[in-house]
Each structure stands twice: as structure tokens, then as C-alpha cells.
C-alpha positions as CSV (number, residue, x, y, z in Angstrom):
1,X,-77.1,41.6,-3.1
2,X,-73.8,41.7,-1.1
3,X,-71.1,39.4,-1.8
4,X,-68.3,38.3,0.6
5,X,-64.7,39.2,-0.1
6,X,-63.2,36.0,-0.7
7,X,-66.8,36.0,-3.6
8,X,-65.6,39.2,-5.2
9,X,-62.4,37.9,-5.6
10,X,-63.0,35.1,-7.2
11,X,-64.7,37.2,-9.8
12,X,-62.0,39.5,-10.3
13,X,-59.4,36.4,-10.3
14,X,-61.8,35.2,-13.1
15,X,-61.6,38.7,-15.1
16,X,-57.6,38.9,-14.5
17,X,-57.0,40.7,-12.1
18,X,-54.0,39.4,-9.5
19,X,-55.8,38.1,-5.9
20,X,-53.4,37.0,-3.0
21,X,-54.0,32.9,-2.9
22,X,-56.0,32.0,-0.5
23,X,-58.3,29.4,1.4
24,X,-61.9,29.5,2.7
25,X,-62.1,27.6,5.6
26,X,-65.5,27.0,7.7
27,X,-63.4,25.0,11.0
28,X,-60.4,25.7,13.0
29,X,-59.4,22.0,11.8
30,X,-58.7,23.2,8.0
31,X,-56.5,26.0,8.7
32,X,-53.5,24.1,9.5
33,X,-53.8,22.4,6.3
34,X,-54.5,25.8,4.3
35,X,-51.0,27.2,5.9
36,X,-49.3,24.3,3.9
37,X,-51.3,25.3,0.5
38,X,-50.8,28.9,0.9
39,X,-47.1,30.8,0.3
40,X,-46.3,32.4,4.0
41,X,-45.4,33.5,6.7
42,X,-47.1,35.8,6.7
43,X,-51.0,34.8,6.6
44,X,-53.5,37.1,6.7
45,X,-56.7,35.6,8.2
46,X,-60.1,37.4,7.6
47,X,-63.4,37.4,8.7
48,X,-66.5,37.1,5.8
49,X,-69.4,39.3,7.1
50,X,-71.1,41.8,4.9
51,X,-69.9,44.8,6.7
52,X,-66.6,47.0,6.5
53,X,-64.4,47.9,8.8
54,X,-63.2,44.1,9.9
55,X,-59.7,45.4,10.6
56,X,-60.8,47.7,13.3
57,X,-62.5,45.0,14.8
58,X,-60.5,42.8,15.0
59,X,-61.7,40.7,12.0
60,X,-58.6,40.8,10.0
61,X,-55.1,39.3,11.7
62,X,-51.4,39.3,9.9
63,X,-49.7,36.4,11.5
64,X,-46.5,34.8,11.4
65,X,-46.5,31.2,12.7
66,X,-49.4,28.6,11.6
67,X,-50.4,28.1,15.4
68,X,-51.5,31.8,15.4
69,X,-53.6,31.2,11.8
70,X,-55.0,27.8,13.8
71,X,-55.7,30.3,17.3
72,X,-56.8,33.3,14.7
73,X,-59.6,31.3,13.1
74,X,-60.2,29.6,16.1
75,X,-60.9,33.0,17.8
76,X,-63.4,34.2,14.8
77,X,-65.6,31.2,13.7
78,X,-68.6,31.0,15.7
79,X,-68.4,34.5,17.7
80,X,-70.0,37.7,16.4
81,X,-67.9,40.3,15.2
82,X,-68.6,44.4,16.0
83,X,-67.3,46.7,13.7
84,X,-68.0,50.6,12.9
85,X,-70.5,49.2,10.0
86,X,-72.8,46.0,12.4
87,X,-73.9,48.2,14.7
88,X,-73.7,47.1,18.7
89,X,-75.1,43.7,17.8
90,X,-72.4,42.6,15.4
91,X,-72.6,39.8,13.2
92,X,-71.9,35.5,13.5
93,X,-68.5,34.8,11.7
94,X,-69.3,31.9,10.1
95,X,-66.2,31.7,7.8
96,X,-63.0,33.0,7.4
97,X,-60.5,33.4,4.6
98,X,-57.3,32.9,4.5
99,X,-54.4,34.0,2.3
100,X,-50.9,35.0,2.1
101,X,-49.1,37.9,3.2
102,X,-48.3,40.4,0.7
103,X,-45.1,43.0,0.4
104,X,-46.8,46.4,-0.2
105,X,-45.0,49.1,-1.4
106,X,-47.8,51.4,-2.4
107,X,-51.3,51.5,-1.3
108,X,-54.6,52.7,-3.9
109,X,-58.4,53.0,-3.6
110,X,-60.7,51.6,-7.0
111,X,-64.2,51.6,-7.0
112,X,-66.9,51.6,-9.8
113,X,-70.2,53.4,-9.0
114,X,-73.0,55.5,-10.7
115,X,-72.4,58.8,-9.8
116,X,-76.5,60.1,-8.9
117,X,-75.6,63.3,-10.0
118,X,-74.5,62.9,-13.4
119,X,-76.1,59.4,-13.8
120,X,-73.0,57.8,-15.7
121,X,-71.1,55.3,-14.1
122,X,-68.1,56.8,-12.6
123,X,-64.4,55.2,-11.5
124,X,-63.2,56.7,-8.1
125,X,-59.5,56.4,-7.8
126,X,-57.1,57.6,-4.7
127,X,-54.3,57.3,-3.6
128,X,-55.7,56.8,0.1
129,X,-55.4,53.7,-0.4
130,X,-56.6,50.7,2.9
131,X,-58.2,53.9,4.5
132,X,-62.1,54.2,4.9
133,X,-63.0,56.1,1.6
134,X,-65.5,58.7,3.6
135,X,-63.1,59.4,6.1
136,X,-60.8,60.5,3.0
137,X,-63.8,62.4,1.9
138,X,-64.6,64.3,4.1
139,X,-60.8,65.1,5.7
140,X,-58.8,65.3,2.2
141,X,-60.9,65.5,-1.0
142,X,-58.1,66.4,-3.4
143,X,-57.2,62.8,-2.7
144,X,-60.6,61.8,-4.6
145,X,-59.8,61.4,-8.0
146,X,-62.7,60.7,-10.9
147,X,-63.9,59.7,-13.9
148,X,-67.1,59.5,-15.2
149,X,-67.8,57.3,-18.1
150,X,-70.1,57.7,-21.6
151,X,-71.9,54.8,-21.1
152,X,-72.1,54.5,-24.8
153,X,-68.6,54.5,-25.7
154,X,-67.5,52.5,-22.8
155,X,-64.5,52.5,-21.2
156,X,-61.5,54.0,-22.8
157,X,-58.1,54.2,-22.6
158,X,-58.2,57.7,-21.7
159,X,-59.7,57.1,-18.8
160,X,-57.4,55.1,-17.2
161,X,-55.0,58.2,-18.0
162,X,-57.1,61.2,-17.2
163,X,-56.6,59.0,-13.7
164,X,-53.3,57.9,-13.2
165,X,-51.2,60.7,-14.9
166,X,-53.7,63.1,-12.0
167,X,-51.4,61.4,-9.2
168,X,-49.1,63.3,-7.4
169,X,-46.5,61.7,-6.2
170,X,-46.7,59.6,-9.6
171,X,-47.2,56.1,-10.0
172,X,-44.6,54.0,-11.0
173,X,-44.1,53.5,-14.2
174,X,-43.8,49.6,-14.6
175,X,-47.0,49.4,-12.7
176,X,-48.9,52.0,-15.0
177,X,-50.0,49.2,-17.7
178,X,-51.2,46.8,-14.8
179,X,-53.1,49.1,-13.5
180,X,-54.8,50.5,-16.3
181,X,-55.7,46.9,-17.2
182,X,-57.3,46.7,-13.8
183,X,-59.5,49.3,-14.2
184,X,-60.7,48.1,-17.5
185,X,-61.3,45.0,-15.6
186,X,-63.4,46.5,-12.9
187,X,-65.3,48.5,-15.4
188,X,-66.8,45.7,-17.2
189,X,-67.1,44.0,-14.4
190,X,-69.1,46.6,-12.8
191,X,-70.9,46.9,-16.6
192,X,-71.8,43.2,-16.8
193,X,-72.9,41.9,-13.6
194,X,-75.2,45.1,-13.1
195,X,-73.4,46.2,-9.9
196,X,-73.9,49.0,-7.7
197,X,-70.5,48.4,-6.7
198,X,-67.6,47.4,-7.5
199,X,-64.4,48.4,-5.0
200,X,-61.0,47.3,-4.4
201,X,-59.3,48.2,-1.4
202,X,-56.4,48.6,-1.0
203,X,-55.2,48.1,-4.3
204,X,-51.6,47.2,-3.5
205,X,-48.5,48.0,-5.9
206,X,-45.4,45.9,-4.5
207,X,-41.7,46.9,-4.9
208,X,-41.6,44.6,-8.4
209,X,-44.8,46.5,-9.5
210,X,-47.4,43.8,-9.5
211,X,-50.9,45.0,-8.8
212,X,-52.7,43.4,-6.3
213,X,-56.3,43.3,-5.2
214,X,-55.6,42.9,-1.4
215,X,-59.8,43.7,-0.6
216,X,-62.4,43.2,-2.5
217,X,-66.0,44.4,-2.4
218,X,-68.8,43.7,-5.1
219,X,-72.8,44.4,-4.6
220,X,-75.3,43.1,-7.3
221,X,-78.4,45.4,-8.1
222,X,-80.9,43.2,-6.8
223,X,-83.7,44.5,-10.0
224,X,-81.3,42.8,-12.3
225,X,-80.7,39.6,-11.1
226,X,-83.2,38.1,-12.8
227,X,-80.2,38.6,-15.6
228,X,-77.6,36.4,-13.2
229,X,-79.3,34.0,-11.9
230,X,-76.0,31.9,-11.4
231,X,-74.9,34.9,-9.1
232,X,-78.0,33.8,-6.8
233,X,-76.1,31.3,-5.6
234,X,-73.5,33.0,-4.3
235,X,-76.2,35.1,-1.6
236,X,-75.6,34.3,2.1
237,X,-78.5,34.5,3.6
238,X,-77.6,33.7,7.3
239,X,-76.7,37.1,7.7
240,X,-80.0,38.6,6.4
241,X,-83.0,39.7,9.0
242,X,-85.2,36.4,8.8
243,X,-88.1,38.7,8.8
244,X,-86.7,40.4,5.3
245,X,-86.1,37.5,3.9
246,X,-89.8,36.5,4.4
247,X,-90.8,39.9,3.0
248,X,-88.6,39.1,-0.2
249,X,-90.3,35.8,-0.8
250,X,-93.7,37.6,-0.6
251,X,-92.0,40.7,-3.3
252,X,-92.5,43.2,0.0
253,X,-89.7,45.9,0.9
254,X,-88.8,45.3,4.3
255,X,-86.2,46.8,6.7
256,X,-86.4,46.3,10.4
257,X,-85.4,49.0,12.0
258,X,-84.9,50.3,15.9
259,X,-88.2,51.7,17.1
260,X,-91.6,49.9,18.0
261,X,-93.6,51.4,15.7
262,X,-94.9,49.5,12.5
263,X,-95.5,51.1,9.6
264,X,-97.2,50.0,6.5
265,X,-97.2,52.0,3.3
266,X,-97.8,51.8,-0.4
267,X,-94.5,53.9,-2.2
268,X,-90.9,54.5,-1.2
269,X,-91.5,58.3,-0.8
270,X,-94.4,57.8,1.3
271,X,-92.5,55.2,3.7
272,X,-89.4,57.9,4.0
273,X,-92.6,61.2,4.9
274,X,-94.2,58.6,7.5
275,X,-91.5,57.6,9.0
276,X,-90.3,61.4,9.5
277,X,-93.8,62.0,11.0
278,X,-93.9,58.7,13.2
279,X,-90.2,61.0,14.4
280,X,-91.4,64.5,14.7
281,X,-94.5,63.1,16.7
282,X,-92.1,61.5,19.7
283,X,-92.1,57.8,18.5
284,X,-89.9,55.5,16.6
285,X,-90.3,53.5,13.6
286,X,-89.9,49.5,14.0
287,X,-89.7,48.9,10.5
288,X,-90.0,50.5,6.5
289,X,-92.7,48.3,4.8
290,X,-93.7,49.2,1.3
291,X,-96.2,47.0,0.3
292,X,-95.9,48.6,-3.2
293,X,-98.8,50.1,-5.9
294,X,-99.8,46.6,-6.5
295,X,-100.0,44.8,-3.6
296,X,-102.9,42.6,-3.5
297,X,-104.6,41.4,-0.5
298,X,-102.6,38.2,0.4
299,X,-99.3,40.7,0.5
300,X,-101.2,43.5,2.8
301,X,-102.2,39.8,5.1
302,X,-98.4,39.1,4.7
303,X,-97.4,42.5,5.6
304,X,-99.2,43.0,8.8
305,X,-98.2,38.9,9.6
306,X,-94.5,40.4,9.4
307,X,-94.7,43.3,11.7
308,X,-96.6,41.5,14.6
309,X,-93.8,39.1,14.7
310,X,-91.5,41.7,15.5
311,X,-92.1,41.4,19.4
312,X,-91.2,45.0,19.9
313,X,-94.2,46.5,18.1
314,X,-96.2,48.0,20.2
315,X,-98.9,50.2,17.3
316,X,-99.1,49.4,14.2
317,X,-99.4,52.3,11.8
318,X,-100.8,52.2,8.4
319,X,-101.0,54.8,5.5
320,X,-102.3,54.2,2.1
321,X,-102.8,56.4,-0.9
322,X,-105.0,54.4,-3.1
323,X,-104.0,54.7,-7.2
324,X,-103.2,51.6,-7.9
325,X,-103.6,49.9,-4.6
326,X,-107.4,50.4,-3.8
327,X,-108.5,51.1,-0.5
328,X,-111.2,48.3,-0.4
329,X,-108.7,45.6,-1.0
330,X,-106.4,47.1,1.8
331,X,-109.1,47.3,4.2
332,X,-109.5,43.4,3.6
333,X,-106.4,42.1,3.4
334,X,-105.8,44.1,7.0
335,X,-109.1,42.4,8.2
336,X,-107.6,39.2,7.1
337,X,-104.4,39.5,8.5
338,X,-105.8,40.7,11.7
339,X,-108.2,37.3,11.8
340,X,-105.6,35.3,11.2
341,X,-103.0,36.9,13.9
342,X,-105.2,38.3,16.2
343,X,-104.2,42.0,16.5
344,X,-103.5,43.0,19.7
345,X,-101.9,46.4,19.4
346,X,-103.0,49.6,18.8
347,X,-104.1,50.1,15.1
348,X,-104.4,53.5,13.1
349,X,-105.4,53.6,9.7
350,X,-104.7,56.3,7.2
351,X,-106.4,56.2,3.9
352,X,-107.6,58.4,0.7
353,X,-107.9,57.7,-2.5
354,X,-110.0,55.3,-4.9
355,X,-112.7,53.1,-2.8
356,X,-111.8,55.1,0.2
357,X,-115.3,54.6,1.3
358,X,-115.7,50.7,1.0
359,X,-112.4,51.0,3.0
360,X,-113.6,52.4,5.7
361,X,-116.3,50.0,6.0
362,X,-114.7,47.0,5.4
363,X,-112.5,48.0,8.7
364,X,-116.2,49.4,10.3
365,X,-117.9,46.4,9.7
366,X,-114.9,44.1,10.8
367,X,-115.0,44.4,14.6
368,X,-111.8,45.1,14.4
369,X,-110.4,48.0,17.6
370,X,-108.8,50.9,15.0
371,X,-108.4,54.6,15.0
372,X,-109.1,56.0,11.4
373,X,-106.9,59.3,11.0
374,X,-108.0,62.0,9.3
375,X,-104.4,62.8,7.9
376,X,-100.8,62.1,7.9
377,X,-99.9,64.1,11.2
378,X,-103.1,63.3,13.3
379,X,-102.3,59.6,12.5
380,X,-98.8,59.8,13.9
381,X,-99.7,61.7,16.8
382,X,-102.8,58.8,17.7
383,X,-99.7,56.2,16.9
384,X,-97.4,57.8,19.7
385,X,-100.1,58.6,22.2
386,X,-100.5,54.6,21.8
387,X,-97.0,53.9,23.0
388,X,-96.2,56.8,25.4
């Protein structure tokens, strides 16, 4: 689960780390009135989507006078913003933050990830900071700095060290103790919420040497919010795919994609080699939908209601390994579905495994106009031969 900026730092405000004051406003109306709460010129007004790169288009204004906060808000609320990270579509704007204007002297990148390859949770620190983090990557890694962390001892204060006394040019020293109180911060932060992510950026250091986290950027392991259910509050779902959020309410892994293809599966792996095949055989995937080991009949009825709402599907592909899942109660919850909907595209089964048999006569018996494939490729060559 994504949070918005003005979200994470409220959080971080919370845990003690220095935010910029600010003002969420939802109408052009309330910005005048936030330029009188907030210390400026200058403002800084910023769009709240769930997607980075807002400065580079155009989602994030430094102005001097409060007409242009007024005309700035005015500009973003209601219109859909593109960035490098929304794709051609862009997303609705439909608030904006605003704050005041701070005096940067120094610019730094924080986050707080798991590092796959080690498994421990591991601080990244550069001093790159306000630049996109990959970019720095992949042009200047000496400027990636980090530390991975012993879960079981927790953050130290050697830690903070190992990273700071590693810059070169050095930090300053009166901001030294800020900042290593920061990254304690973030740590536990990142420790206690169950985040994927936690990342400030830029982390400002101003000519007095306060520390400031200009940007903010928290995401919430989804598997864990059971744990915070107070965070579920704080999930905006108008920028969410309405047809994944009616997967989620069914417990079905859903992700629309670009193709017009659907795809129906039963394990993440499975999804990721059909998909590829679906590819290699000239098509396109609409969607990933993994129904899961467990799905029971009403979720494979749900499942196939989902991807025949998606206009653009024009075959429907599904491919089953029955463990857990059996065969039989695929076969009717497709049956079902396809009663309920009326199926009127192209549909290729795939199938082994336990009850493969009553499966294939559940669908036999059904009436129902399918191809039955014999194995993963033939089933994606019968899928694009349907739409070419």
C-alpha cells in the first residue's frame, strides 16, 4: 500500500523527524488561506499522486507570490498529471500540498529497504541527493552508499557512522547528530509499520544545519496490514484500477495490463511462464490473474467476471496445475462464470493435475465453445491464432 507524500510525512513528523509546514488542500479556494498559515515566500505546491517524478512533470511548482500558489493549485486539481512513472495516461490530481519554501544548502538521498540479496534490511544513503536514485545507479554507483542491518540487534549507532563518515566531501559536522537521529528514525519506522519502503528525498541540510525531509515516500507491505489496521485508512483508492480493487475484495491477484489477452492462473510463477508464452507466441497479455492454490469456485466465477469486463479482451486464456486447486472445481467455477456472463470470446483451457479428468468433462458436458490445449505452448499459440 502506497501512501501520499504529505501521508509519509506526517509519520515521520510523528517519529521526529523535521517536515517543512505545510497544508493539504482539495480546492483552489483554500490555498489563499494556507499562504497566510504557512511561513513564505517561497511556497512550494505539490501534486499527491502515487507516482515519482512530479517535478518533471510539472507537479511540483516553487512560487513566490500567493496568486501563483492560488493559479498553481488551480492548474493541478482536477487535471491528470504525466510523469516518467504514470505512463501516457497520467493520473487525476485530486489534492495538492502545500508548504513552505526551504533554504538548502546540501542535498542527500535516505531510504530503508530489504536488500533480496542478503535478505536484511538495508539503509541506502547518497549524497545524490533530489536526483532519481536509478539514474544515480546506473551513471555513478560510488555515490550509493550502504548498510545492511542484523535484524536481531537492530539499528546501531555504528551504522549511522559506517554511513556518514564514507562521504566524501564530508558532512557538516553540526548536522552529523541530526542526521544520525534520522536514520534511527527511518529505521524503526521502516521496522514497525512493516514497510517495503521507506525514502526520503531529498534530505535537505540548510546553511544552520537543520535536517529536513523535503520528500517523503513510505509503502506498507500489504501481507501485514492485518497488523495496522489504522494505516488502512490512510489508502487512496481513487487512484487504484477499479477492476483490482474488485479482485482485492474477492483475495484475487490482479494487474491489468496492456494486451488483450486474459489470463487466468493458479501461482505467481506460473502467471510470470504464461505470460512469457502468451509473448513468445505473438500476443499480448491483458492482465496477471492468480487465482491462488485455494481458490474455490465462487473466486474462479469472480475471476473470469473480472476479465470480461475488461473490454479489450479478446481470448481468454486459462492454465491450471491442479495441487491444491483441483481441476474439477475449476472446470465449474468457469462453467459458472461463463453462465452467468455469457462468454463470448475465444476460450482455451489448460489443465493437469488432480481431477484432471472430471475437469475436462465438466467443461465437455457444459456446452460451453473451448479449445482444450494439450500443453503450455500449444495453448498460447490457439490463444494468438484467436486474436490474429
Amino acid at each position: 500500500m502506497k501512501l501520499h507524500e504529505y501521508q509519509a510525512k506526517d509519520i515521520l513528523g510523528k517519529s521526529g523527524i523535521t517536515v517543512p509546514s505545510g497544508q493539504l488542500v482539495t480546492a483552489a479556494d483554500q490555498a489563499t488561506k494556507a499562504t497566510q498559515i504557512i511561513n513564505g515566500p517561497p511556497w512550494v505546491v505539490k501534486a499527491q499522486i502515487h507516482a515519482g517524478g512530479r517535478g518533471k512533470g510539472g507537479g511540483i511548482r516553487l512560487v513566490q507570490y500567493p496568486y501563483e500558489v492560488v493559479t498553481a493549485t488551480e492548474s493541478l486539481l482536477g487535471n491528470k498529471l504525466v510523469t516518467p512513472q504514470t505512463g501516457p495516461d497520467g493520473i487525476v490530481v485530486n489534492q495538492v500540498l502545500i508548504e513552505e519554501g526551504i533554504e538548502i544548502d546540501r542535498e542527500y538521498y535516505l531510504s530503508m529497504v530489504v536488500d533480496r540479496s542478503t535478505g536484511c534490511p538495508t539503509m541506502i544513503f547518497s549524497p545524490a541527493g533530489g536526483m532519481e536514485i536509478e539514474e544515480t545507479a546506473a551513471t555513478s554507483s560510488e555515490l550509493i552508499l550502504k548498510e545492511h542491518i542484523d535484524p536481531t540487534a537492530g539499528w546501531m549507532v555504528h551504522n549511522a557512522r559506517n554511513l556518514i563518515y564514507s562521504l566524501d566531501p564530508p558532512l557538516p559536522v553540526g548536522a552529523i547528530r541530526p542526521l544520525m537521529s534520522v536514520m534511527g528514525s527511518v529505521y524503526k519506522i521502516f521496522m514497525t509499520l512493516d514497510c517495503t519502503l521507506v525514502e526520503i528525498n531529498p534530505l535537505a541540510v540548510t546553511k544552520d544545519r537543520k535536517v529536513y525531509a523535503l520528500d517523503a515516500k513510505i509503502n506498507i507491505d500489504d501481507n501485514a496490514l492485518y497488523r495496522h489496521k489504522e494505516l488502512l485508512q490512510l489508502d487512496d483508492t481513487r487512484e487504484k484500477d477499479p477492476l483490482e480493487q474488485m479482485a482485492e475484495k474477492y483475495h484475487l491477484n490482479y494487474i491489468r495490463l496492456e494486451g488483450n489477452i486474459g489470463a487466468m492462473v493458479n501461482g505467481a510463477g506460473l502467471a510470470m511462464a504464461t505470460m512469457d508464452m502468451i509473448k513468445m507466441a505473438g500476443a499480448k497479455p491483458a492482465n496477471f490473474l492468480d487465482v491462488g492454490g485455494g481458490a474455490s469456485e465462487d473466486m474462479i466465477t469472480k475471476g473470469v467476471e473480472i476479465i470480461l469486463k475488461d473490454r479489450r479482451v479478446k481470448a481468454i486464456m486459462i492454465n491450471i496445475f491442479g495441487g491444491i486447486l483441483r481441476c474439477d472445481v475449476l472446470a465449474r467455477g468457469v462453467v459458472a462464470a461463463a453462465r452467468k456472463t455469457g462468454i463470448r470470446v475465444p476460450l482455451i483451457v489448460r489443465m493437469e493435475g488432480t481431477n484432471v479428468e472430471e475437469g475436462r468433462a465438466i467443461l465437455r458436458d457444459s456446452e460451453l465453445k473451448f479449445f482444450v490445449a494439450r500443453d503450455l505452448a500449444e495453448a498460447a499459440t490457439l490463444v494468438a491464432k484467436q486474436v490474429s
